[in-house]
N, C-alpha and C positions, 0 to 999 in steps of 0.2 A: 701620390707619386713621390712628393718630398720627401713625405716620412719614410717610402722603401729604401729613397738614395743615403738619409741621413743613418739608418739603419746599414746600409751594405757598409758606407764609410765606418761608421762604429767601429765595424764586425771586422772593417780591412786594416785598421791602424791599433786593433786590439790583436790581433796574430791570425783573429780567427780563419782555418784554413777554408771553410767554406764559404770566403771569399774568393777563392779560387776554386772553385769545384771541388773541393773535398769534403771530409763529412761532416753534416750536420752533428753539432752536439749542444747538450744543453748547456749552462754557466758552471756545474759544478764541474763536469768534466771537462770543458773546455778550461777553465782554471788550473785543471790537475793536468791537462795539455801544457799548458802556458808555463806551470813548474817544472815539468819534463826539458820544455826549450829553452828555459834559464840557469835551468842546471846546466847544460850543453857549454854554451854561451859563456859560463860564467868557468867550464872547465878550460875552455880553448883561449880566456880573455887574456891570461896571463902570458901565453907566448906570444899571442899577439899584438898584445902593449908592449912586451920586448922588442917585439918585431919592429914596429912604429917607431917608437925609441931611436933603434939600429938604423933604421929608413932615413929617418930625421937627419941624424949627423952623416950619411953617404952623401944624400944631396948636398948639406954644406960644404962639404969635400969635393964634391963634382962641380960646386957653383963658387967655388973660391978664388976664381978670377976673374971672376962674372961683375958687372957693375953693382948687381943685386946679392953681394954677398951680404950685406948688410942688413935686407929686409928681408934673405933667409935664413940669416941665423936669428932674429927675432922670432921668425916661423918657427924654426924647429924646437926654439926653446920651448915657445909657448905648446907647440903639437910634443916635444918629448917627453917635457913636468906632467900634462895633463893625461900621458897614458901609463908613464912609470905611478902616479898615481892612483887612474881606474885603476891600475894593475896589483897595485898592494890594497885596494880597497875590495877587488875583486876574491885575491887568495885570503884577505881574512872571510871575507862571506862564504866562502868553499870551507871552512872550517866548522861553522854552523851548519846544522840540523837540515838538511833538504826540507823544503817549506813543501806541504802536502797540498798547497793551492796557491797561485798568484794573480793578483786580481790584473781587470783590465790598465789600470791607471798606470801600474808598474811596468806593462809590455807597453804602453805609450811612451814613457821614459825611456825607454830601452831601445824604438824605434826613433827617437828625437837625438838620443847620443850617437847612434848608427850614422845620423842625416850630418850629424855637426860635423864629427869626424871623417863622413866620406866626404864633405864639403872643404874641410882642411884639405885632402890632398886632395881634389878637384880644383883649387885653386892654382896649384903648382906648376900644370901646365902654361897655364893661361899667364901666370905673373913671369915663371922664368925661363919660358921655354925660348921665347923670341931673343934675349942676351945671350943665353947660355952656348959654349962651342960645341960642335957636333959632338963632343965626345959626352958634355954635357947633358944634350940635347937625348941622345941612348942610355944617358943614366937616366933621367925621369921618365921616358916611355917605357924602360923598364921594370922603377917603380912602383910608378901608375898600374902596369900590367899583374906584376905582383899584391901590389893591394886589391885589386879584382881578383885575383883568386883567394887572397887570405880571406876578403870579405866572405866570398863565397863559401869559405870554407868553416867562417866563424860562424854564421847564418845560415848553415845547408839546412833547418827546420824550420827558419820563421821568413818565407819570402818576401812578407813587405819591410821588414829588416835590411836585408839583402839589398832589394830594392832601394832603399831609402839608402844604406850606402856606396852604393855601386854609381849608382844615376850621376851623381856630381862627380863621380871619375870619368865616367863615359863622357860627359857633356864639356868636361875638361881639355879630356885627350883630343874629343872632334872640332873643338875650337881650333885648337893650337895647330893641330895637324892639319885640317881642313885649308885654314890662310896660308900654312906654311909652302902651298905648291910643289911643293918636291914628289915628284911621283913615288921615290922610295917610301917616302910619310905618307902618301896616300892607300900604297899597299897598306905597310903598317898598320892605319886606320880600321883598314879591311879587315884585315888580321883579329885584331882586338875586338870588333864588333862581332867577328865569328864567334871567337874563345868565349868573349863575354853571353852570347845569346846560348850557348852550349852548356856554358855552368848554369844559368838562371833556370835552362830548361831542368838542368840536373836537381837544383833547389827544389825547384815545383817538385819529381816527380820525388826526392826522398822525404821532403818534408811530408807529404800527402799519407808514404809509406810507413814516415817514425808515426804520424796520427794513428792510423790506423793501426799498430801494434802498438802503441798506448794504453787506446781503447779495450784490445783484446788484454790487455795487460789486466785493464782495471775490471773490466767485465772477469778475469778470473780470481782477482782477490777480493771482489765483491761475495764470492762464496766463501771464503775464508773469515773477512771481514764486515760483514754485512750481517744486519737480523734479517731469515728470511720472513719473518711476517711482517715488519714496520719500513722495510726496506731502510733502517736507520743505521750508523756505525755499530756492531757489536763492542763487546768486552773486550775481547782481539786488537781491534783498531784502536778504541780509546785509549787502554793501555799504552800503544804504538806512537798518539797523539804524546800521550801526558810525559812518556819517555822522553819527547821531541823536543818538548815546550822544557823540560828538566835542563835537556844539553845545552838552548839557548841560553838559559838561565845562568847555568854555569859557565860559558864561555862568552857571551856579550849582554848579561846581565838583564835579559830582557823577562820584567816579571810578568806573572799570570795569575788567574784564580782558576778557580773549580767549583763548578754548581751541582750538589748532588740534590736530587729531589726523588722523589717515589709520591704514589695516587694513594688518595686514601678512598678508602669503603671501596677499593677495586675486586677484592675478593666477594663480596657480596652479590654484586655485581655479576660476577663468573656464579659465581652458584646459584643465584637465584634466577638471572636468565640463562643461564648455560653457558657453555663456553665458545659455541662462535659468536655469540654475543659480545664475551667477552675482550675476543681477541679483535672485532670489530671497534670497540671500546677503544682498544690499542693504538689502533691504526688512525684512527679519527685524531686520539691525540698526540700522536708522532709528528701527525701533517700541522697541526697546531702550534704545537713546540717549534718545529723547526722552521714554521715561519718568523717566532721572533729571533731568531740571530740573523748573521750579517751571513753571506754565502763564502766565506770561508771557513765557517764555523759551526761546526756538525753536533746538535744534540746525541748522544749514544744512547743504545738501549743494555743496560750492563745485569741489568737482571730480571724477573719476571714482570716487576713493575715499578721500577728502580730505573732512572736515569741521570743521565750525568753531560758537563760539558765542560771543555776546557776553553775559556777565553785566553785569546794568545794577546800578547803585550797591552795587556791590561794592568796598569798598578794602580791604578783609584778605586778606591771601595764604591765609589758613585756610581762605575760606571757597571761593575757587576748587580749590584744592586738595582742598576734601572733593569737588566735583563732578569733578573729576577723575578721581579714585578711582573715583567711582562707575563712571564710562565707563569704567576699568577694568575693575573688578567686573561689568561688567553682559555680559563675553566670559567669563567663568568657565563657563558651562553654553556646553556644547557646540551648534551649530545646527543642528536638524532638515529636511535637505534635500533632497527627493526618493527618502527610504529612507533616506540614510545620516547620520552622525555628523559634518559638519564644525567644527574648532575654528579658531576667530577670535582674533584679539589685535589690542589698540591699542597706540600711544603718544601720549602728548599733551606738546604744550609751551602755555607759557601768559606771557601779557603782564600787567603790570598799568599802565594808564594814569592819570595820565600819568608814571608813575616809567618807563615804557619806550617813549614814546613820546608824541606829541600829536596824530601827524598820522597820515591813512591807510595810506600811505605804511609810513613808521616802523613803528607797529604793523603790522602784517604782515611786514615783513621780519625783525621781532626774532621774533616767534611761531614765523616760518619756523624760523629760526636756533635758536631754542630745541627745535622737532619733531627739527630735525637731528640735536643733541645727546642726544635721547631716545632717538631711532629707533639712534644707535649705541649706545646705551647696553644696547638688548635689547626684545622685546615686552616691556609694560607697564608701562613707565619713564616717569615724568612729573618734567619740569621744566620750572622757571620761568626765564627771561631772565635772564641776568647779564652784567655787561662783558666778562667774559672769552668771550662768544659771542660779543658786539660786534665783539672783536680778532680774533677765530678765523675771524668769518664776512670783514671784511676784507681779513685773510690768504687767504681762499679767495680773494675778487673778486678780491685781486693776482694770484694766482697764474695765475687764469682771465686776466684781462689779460695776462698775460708766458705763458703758453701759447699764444696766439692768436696770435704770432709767430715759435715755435719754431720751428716746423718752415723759414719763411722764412730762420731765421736761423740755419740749421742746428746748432739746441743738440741738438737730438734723434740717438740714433744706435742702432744693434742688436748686440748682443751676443745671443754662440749657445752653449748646452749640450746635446753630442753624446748620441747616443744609440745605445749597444751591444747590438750580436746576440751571445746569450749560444753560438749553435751553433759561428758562424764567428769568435766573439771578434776580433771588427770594429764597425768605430763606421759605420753605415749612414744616417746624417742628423742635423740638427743643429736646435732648437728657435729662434728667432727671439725675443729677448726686448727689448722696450722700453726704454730708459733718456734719461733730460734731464739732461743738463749745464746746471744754471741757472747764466748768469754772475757771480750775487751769492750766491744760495741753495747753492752746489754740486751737488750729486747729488741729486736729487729721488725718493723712491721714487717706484713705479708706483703704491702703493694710495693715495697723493695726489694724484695728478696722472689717473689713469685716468678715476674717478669723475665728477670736475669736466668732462671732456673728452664723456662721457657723456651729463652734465647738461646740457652747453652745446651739442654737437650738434659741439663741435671732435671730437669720436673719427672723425668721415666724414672729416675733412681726414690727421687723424694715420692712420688704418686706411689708408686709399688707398698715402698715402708708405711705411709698413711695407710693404705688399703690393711696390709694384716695388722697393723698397730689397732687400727678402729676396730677390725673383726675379732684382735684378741680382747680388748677390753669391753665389747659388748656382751661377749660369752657372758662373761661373769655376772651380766645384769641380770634381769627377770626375763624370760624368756617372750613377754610383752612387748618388748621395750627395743624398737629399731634405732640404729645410727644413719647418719646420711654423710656423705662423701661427697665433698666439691669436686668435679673435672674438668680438666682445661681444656681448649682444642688440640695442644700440641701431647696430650697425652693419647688423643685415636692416632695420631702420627705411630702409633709403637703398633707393631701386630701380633704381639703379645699379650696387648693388653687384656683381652676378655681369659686368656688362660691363667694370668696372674689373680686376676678378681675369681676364676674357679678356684685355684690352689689356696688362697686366702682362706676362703670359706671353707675349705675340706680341712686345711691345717686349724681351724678355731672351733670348727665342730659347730657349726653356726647353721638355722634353715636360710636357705637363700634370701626370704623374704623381712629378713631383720635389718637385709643389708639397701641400704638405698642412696641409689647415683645421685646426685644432683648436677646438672648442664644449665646453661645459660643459651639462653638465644643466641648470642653471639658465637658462642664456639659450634653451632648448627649450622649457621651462616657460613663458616669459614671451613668449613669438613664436613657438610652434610651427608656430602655421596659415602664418603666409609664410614660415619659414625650410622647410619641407619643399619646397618648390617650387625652392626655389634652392638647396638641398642636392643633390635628386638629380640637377637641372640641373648642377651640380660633377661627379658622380658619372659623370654618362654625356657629361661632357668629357674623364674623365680622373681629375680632382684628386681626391686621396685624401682623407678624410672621421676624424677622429677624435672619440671621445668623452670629454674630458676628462673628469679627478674622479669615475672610476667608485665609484660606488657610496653618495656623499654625500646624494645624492637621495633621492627613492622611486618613482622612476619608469622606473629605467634599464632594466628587461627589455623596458617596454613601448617604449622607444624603438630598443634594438636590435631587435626585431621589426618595426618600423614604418619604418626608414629606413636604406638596407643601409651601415653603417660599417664600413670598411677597418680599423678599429685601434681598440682600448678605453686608457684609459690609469686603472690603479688607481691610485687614489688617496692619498699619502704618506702620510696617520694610519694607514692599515692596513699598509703598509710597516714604517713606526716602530716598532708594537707586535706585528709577528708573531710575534716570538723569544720575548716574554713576555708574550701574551694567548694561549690556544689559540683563542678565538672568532675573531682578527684571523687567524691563520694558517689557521684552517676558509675563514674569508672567501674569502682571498686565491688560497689552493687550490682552489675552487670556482669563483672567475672564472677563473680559467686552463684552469680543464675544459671550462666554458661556452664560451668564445672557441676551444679548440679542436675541440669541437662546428660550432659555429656557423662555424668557419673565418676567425675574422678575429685580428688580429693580438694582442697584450697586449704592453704595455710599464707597467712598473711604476716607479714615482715619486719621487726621495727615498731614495735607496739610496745609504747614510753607510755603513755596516761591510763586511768583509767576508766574516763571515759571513751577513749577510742577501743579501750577492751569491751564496754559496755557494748556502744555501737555496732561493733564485729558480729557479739555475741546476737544482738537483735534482728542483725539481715542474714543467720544462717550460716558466720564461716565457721569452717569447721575445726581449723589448730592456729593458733599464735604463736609468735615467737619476739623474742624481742627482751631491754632490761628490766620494763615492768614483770615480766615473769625469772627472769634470772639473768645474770652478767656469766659470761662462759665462766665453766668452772672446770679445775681438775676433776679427773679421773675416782680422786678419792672422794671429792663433793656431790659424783650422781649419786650416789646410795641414800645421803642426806638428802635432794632432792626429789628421792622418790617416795620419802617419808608423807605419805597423806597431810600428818595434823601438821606438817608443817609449810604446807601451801598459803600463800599470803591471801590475808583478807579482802587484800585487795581485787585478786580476780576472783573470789569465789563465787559461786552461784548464787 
C-alpha cells in the first residue's frame, strides 16, 4: 500500500496526468508530455513575470498609506527582481532548441517555483489586507483574483502546477475575508471560490485534452520517425536530434558527442540463418542498446546495421566513453535465437562537439572515420576522433579520387603467380593479381586500394578491365594453361556481372574453361542468395569455379555441398604451420581426402620450403602455389615460366 501511495505521489508532483485520470503513459512519452508542457509554460512566463512585476508596484501604490508600506515595498522588490528575472531567464530558454524530453526532476522544479510564488502573493492578503483602506482592501482582492486566473492560465496543462500555485491564493483570500465579517467580503469569498473551482475544472479537463493530442501527435510521427522493426529512432529523427543538440550548441554553448557503432559478422548472421533471423538479431539488440542510456536518450537505428546516439550536454570524454563501454558490454551474453546461441559484437567510434566538429556534416564524417579506425582495430574497440583520422581519412578520399582514374590512365596492371601439378610437375595456369603504379605514391598495395574500390562502387569499373585484361593475355598462352580471377562480394552487387565475364571471353577468343573465378567464403557469406545463381550460370558455361581460403570460415562443407566447385584452394596458415602443428597437418590431410572424395581439384597456398612441397606431394595434393614455385611475375615472365628445363630443382619430381 506504501509503495502505491509513494508511486501515485511520484506520478502527482512529476505532472503525470494520470494522476488524475488521464492516460496512462510510459516515461518516454510522458517526458515528451512534460516537454510539450514546458514549452507552454515557458511561452506564456514572460508576460506573466511582466504581469507580476506590474502587480507588485499597484499594490505599493494602493498600500502607500497604509502603515505597512514599508514591509510591502520590501515585498514587491523581492516578488518584482525575482520574476523580471525568471522572465529573462525564461525568454533566453525560448530561444534554444525545444528539448525533445524533460525529465521528472525538472517538472518538480517547475511545480516548487509555482508553490513559492503562488505563496508570495497568498501572503498578501493575510499581511495587508487588515491595514489597508477599503480602496486598498479592492485592489488586493483584485489582484489576488487576477493572479488566479493568470495562474490558471499559465498552467492550463500541468494541474498540480496550477494547484501548487493557486492553493496559497485561495487559502490567503479565505483568511483575510473570512475574519473580515463584512458580508460584502463574504459574497466576495463566494465569488472567487466559484471562478476559482471553474478554472481548475477547466485545467483538468484541457490539460487531459493537450495529453491526449500529444500522444496522437507522437503516435503519428512515430511512422515518420521511427524504425518499424526495432521500434528505435530512425535516420529521420536522429538527424532532427543532432540538428537540435547543433542549435544549443551554437546558442548557449552546450556541448555533446556522438556514438556511431554498426555489428559485426551481422550479415552472416542474415544469410546463414535467414533473414527473420536476422531481423530478430536486430531487435534483441535495440532492446539492449537502449537499455544502457539514460531515458532521455534514444539509441537510432540510421542504417541496416549501423547505429548511432547523440549524448546531449555531454563534454567529458569520460562520460561518452563509459556509455560506450556499456554498448560494448551489453554483446557479452550471447543472443537467444530461434534455439540457437548467436554471438554479436560492436565497435563504436565517437565525436565530441564541437572539439570535432560544428557542423552536421563534420560530425559524421569524423564519427565515420573514427568507426573506421575501431572496426580495424577488432570487435569491441572503441575510439574517439583524433587528427590523425582527419589525415588518414583524407588520405583515403585522395586515394579514392586518383583511383577513379586508374584504370583510364593505365596505372593499373596484372601480374601472375603459376600454379604446379605436383603428378606432371608442370605449371597448369597462372593466378591474375592486381597491382597500381600510383604516379606519385609508387606501388599501391591491394589491401589499400581494394577496399576503397569496394566502398566506392569503383571495384565494377576495375573487376570488368581485370576480367578482359586476364582473358586477353591468357589467349596468347598455350591453350593448357588457365588464369584465375579474384571476386569480391561487392562485384555480384553488379547484374551485369555474368554478361561482362561472357563478353570477355567472346572478345579473347578464349574456351570458357581457361577462365577460372576464384571467391572466398566470405564474399558467399555476405551474398550468397545472388552469387548462387550466377555461380552455376559460370558453371554450366564452362568457367571453372574456385573456393578460396578453405577453411577460414565455418561454413565451407556446407557450401561445397551446395554449389558444385571445380577446385578448393587451402588456405596458407595451415600450409605455414603443417610441419610444426599436428592439428594443421590433420587439417590439411583431411581436405585433401575430402576433395578427393568429392572429386574436385586442391591446390594448396603459400608453399615457401621445400619440404612442405615434399610433404603436399606425399598425401596427394594435387597444385601448389606459392614463392617456392615463383614470385608473381609479369605478363612477359609466363612464357619463361612455362619453359620445362627451366623449373627449379627444387620442386622436381
Amino acid at each position: 500500500m506504501r509503495t502505491q501511495t509513494t508511486s501515485y505521489f511520484a506520478r502527482l508532483f512529476a505532472g503525470d496526468l494520470s494522476a488524475f485520470g488521464g492516460p496512462v503513459t510510459d516515461e518516454a512519452v510522458a517526458g515528451h508530455i512534460r516537454a510539450e508542457q514546458m514549452s507552454l509554460v515557458l511561452g506564456y512566463s514572460v508576460g506573466i513575470m511582466l504581469a507580476n512585476a506590474c502587480n507588485a508596484g499597484v499594490l505599493v501604490v494602493a498600500l502607500w498609506h497604509s502603515p505597512d508600506l514599508k514591509l510591502a515595498l520590501i515585498w514587491a522588490a523581492i516578488v518584482a527582481g525575482a520574476a523580471i528575472a525568471f522572465g529573462l531567464q525564461s525568454h533566453a530558454a525560448r530561444r534554444i532548441t525545444k528539448p525533445q524530453f524533460v525529465s521528472r526532476r525538472a517538472m518538480h522544479r517547475l511545480v516548487r517555483n509555482a508553490f513559492i510564488l503562488g505563496a508570495a502573493w497568498g501572503t498578501v492578503p493575510v499581511a495587508f489586507f487588515v491595514n489597508a483602506s477599503t480602496g486598498g482592501q479592492l485592489v488586493i482582492t483584485c489582484l489576488c483574483s487576477g493572479m488566479l486566473a493568470g495562474g490558471a492560465l499559465a498552467f492550463a496543462t500541468i494541474p498540480i502546477a496550477a494547484i501548487a500555485f493557486t492553493a496559497p491564493i485561495f487559502a490567503g483570500i479565505a483568511i483575510c475575508l473570512g475574519r473580515n465579517g463584512d458580508p460584502a467580503f463574504l459574497l466576495i469569498a463566494f465569488l472567487v471560490v466559484v471562478y476559482g473551482s471553474v478554472l481548475l475544472r477547466s485545467v483538468f479537463v484541457n490539460s487531459i485534452a493537450f495529453a491526449r493530442r500529444v500522444m496522437r501527435q507522437i503516435e503519428a510521427e512515430r511512422t515518420v520517425r521511427q524504425d518499424s522493426l526495432t521500434h528505435l529512432p530512425n535516420r529521420v529523427a536522429f538527424n532532427e536530434t543532432l540538428d537540435a543538440a547543433l542549435k544549443r550548441l551554437a546558442l548557449s554553448g552546450e556541448e555533446f558527442a556522438v556514438l556511431l557503432f554498426d555489428l559485426d559478422r551481422f550479415k552472416e548472421v542474415n544469410d546463414k540463418f535467414g533473414h527473420p533471423a536476422g531481423d530478430e538479431f536486430l531487435v534483441q539488440i535495440a532492446s539492449r542498446l537502449q537499455r544502457c542510456t539514460r531515458a532521455a536518450e534514444h539509441v537510432a537505428r540510421i542504417g541496416g546495421d549501423e547505429f548511432a546516439l547523440v549524448m546531449a550536454n555531454r563534454a567529458r570524454p569520460e562520460d561518452a566513453l563509459e556509455i560506450a563501454e556499456r554498448f560494448v558490454a551489453a554483446f557479452d551474453e550471447p543472443f537467444q535465437i530461434e534455439g540457437r546461441q548467436i554471438v554479436g559484437a560492436t565497435s563504436v567510434g565517437i565525436v565530441l562537439a564541437p572539439r570535432d566538429g560544428s557542423t552536421q556534416l563534420d560530425i559524421m564524417k569524423n564519427a565515420d572515420t573514427a568507426l573506421y579506425r575501431a572496426k580495424k582495430a577488432g570487435p569491441g574497440t572503441v575510439c574517439f576522433f583524433e587528427e590523425a583520422d582527419d589525415r588518414s581519412s583524407r588520405d583515403r578520399k585522395a586515394l579514392q579520387s586518383d583511383l577513379e582514374g586508374a584504370v583510364a590512365r593505365n596505372e593499373l596492371f596484372l601480374v601472375f603467380q603459376p600454379f604446379l601439378d605436383l603428378d606432371g610437375n608442370r605449371i597448369t595456369g597462372f593466378e591474375a593479381l592486381l597491382r597500381w603504379q600510383h604516379p606519385q605514391r609508387g606501388l599501391v598495395p591491394p589491401s589499400e586500394f581494394i577496399p576503397i574500390a569496394e566502398q566506392t562502387g569503383l571495384i565494377h569499373e576495375i573487376g570488368e578491365w581485370v576480367v578482359r585484361r586476364a582473358c586477353a593475355t591468357v589467349a596468347e598462352w598455350p591453350e593448357e594453361i588457365r588464369v584465375a580471377v579474384n571476386f569480391s562480394a561487392a562485384q555480384f552487387h553488379n547484374n551485369g556481372l555474368l554478361q561482362i565475364i561472357v563478353q570477355a571471353l567472346a572478345d579473347a577468343k578464349i574456351a570458357p574453361h581457361r577462365l577460372e573465378i576464384e571467391i572466398t567464403e566470405s564474399m558467399l557469406l555476405s551474398k550468397y542468395a545472388s552469387a548462387a545463381s550466377v555461380l552455376n550460370a559460370l558453371l554450366e558455361l564452362g568457367v571453372t569455379v574456385a573456393l578460396d581460403d578453405f577453411g577460414t570460415g565455418f561454413s565451407s562443407l556446407t557450401y561445397l555441398r551446395k554449389l558444385p566447385f571445380s577446385r578448393i584452394k587451402i588456405d596458407q596458415s595451415f600450409i605455414r604451420d603443417m610441419l610444426v602443428q599436428p592439428d594443421c597437418a590433420a587439417i590439411v590431410k583431411s581436405v585433401i581426402g575430402l576433395a578427393r572424395d568429392l572429386r574436385i581439384g586442391v591446390v594448396a597456398e603459400g608453399v615457401e620450403t621445400a619440404d612442405q612441397l615434399e610433404y603436399l606431394r606425399q598425401i596427394g595434393c594435387d597444385e601448389v602455389q606459392g614463392y617456392l614455385i615463383s614470385r608473381p611475375v609479369s605478363a612477359d615472365g609466363v612464357l619463361a615460366l612455362l619453359d620445362p628445363k627451366k623449373l627449379r630443382a627444387t620442386y622436381a619430381a
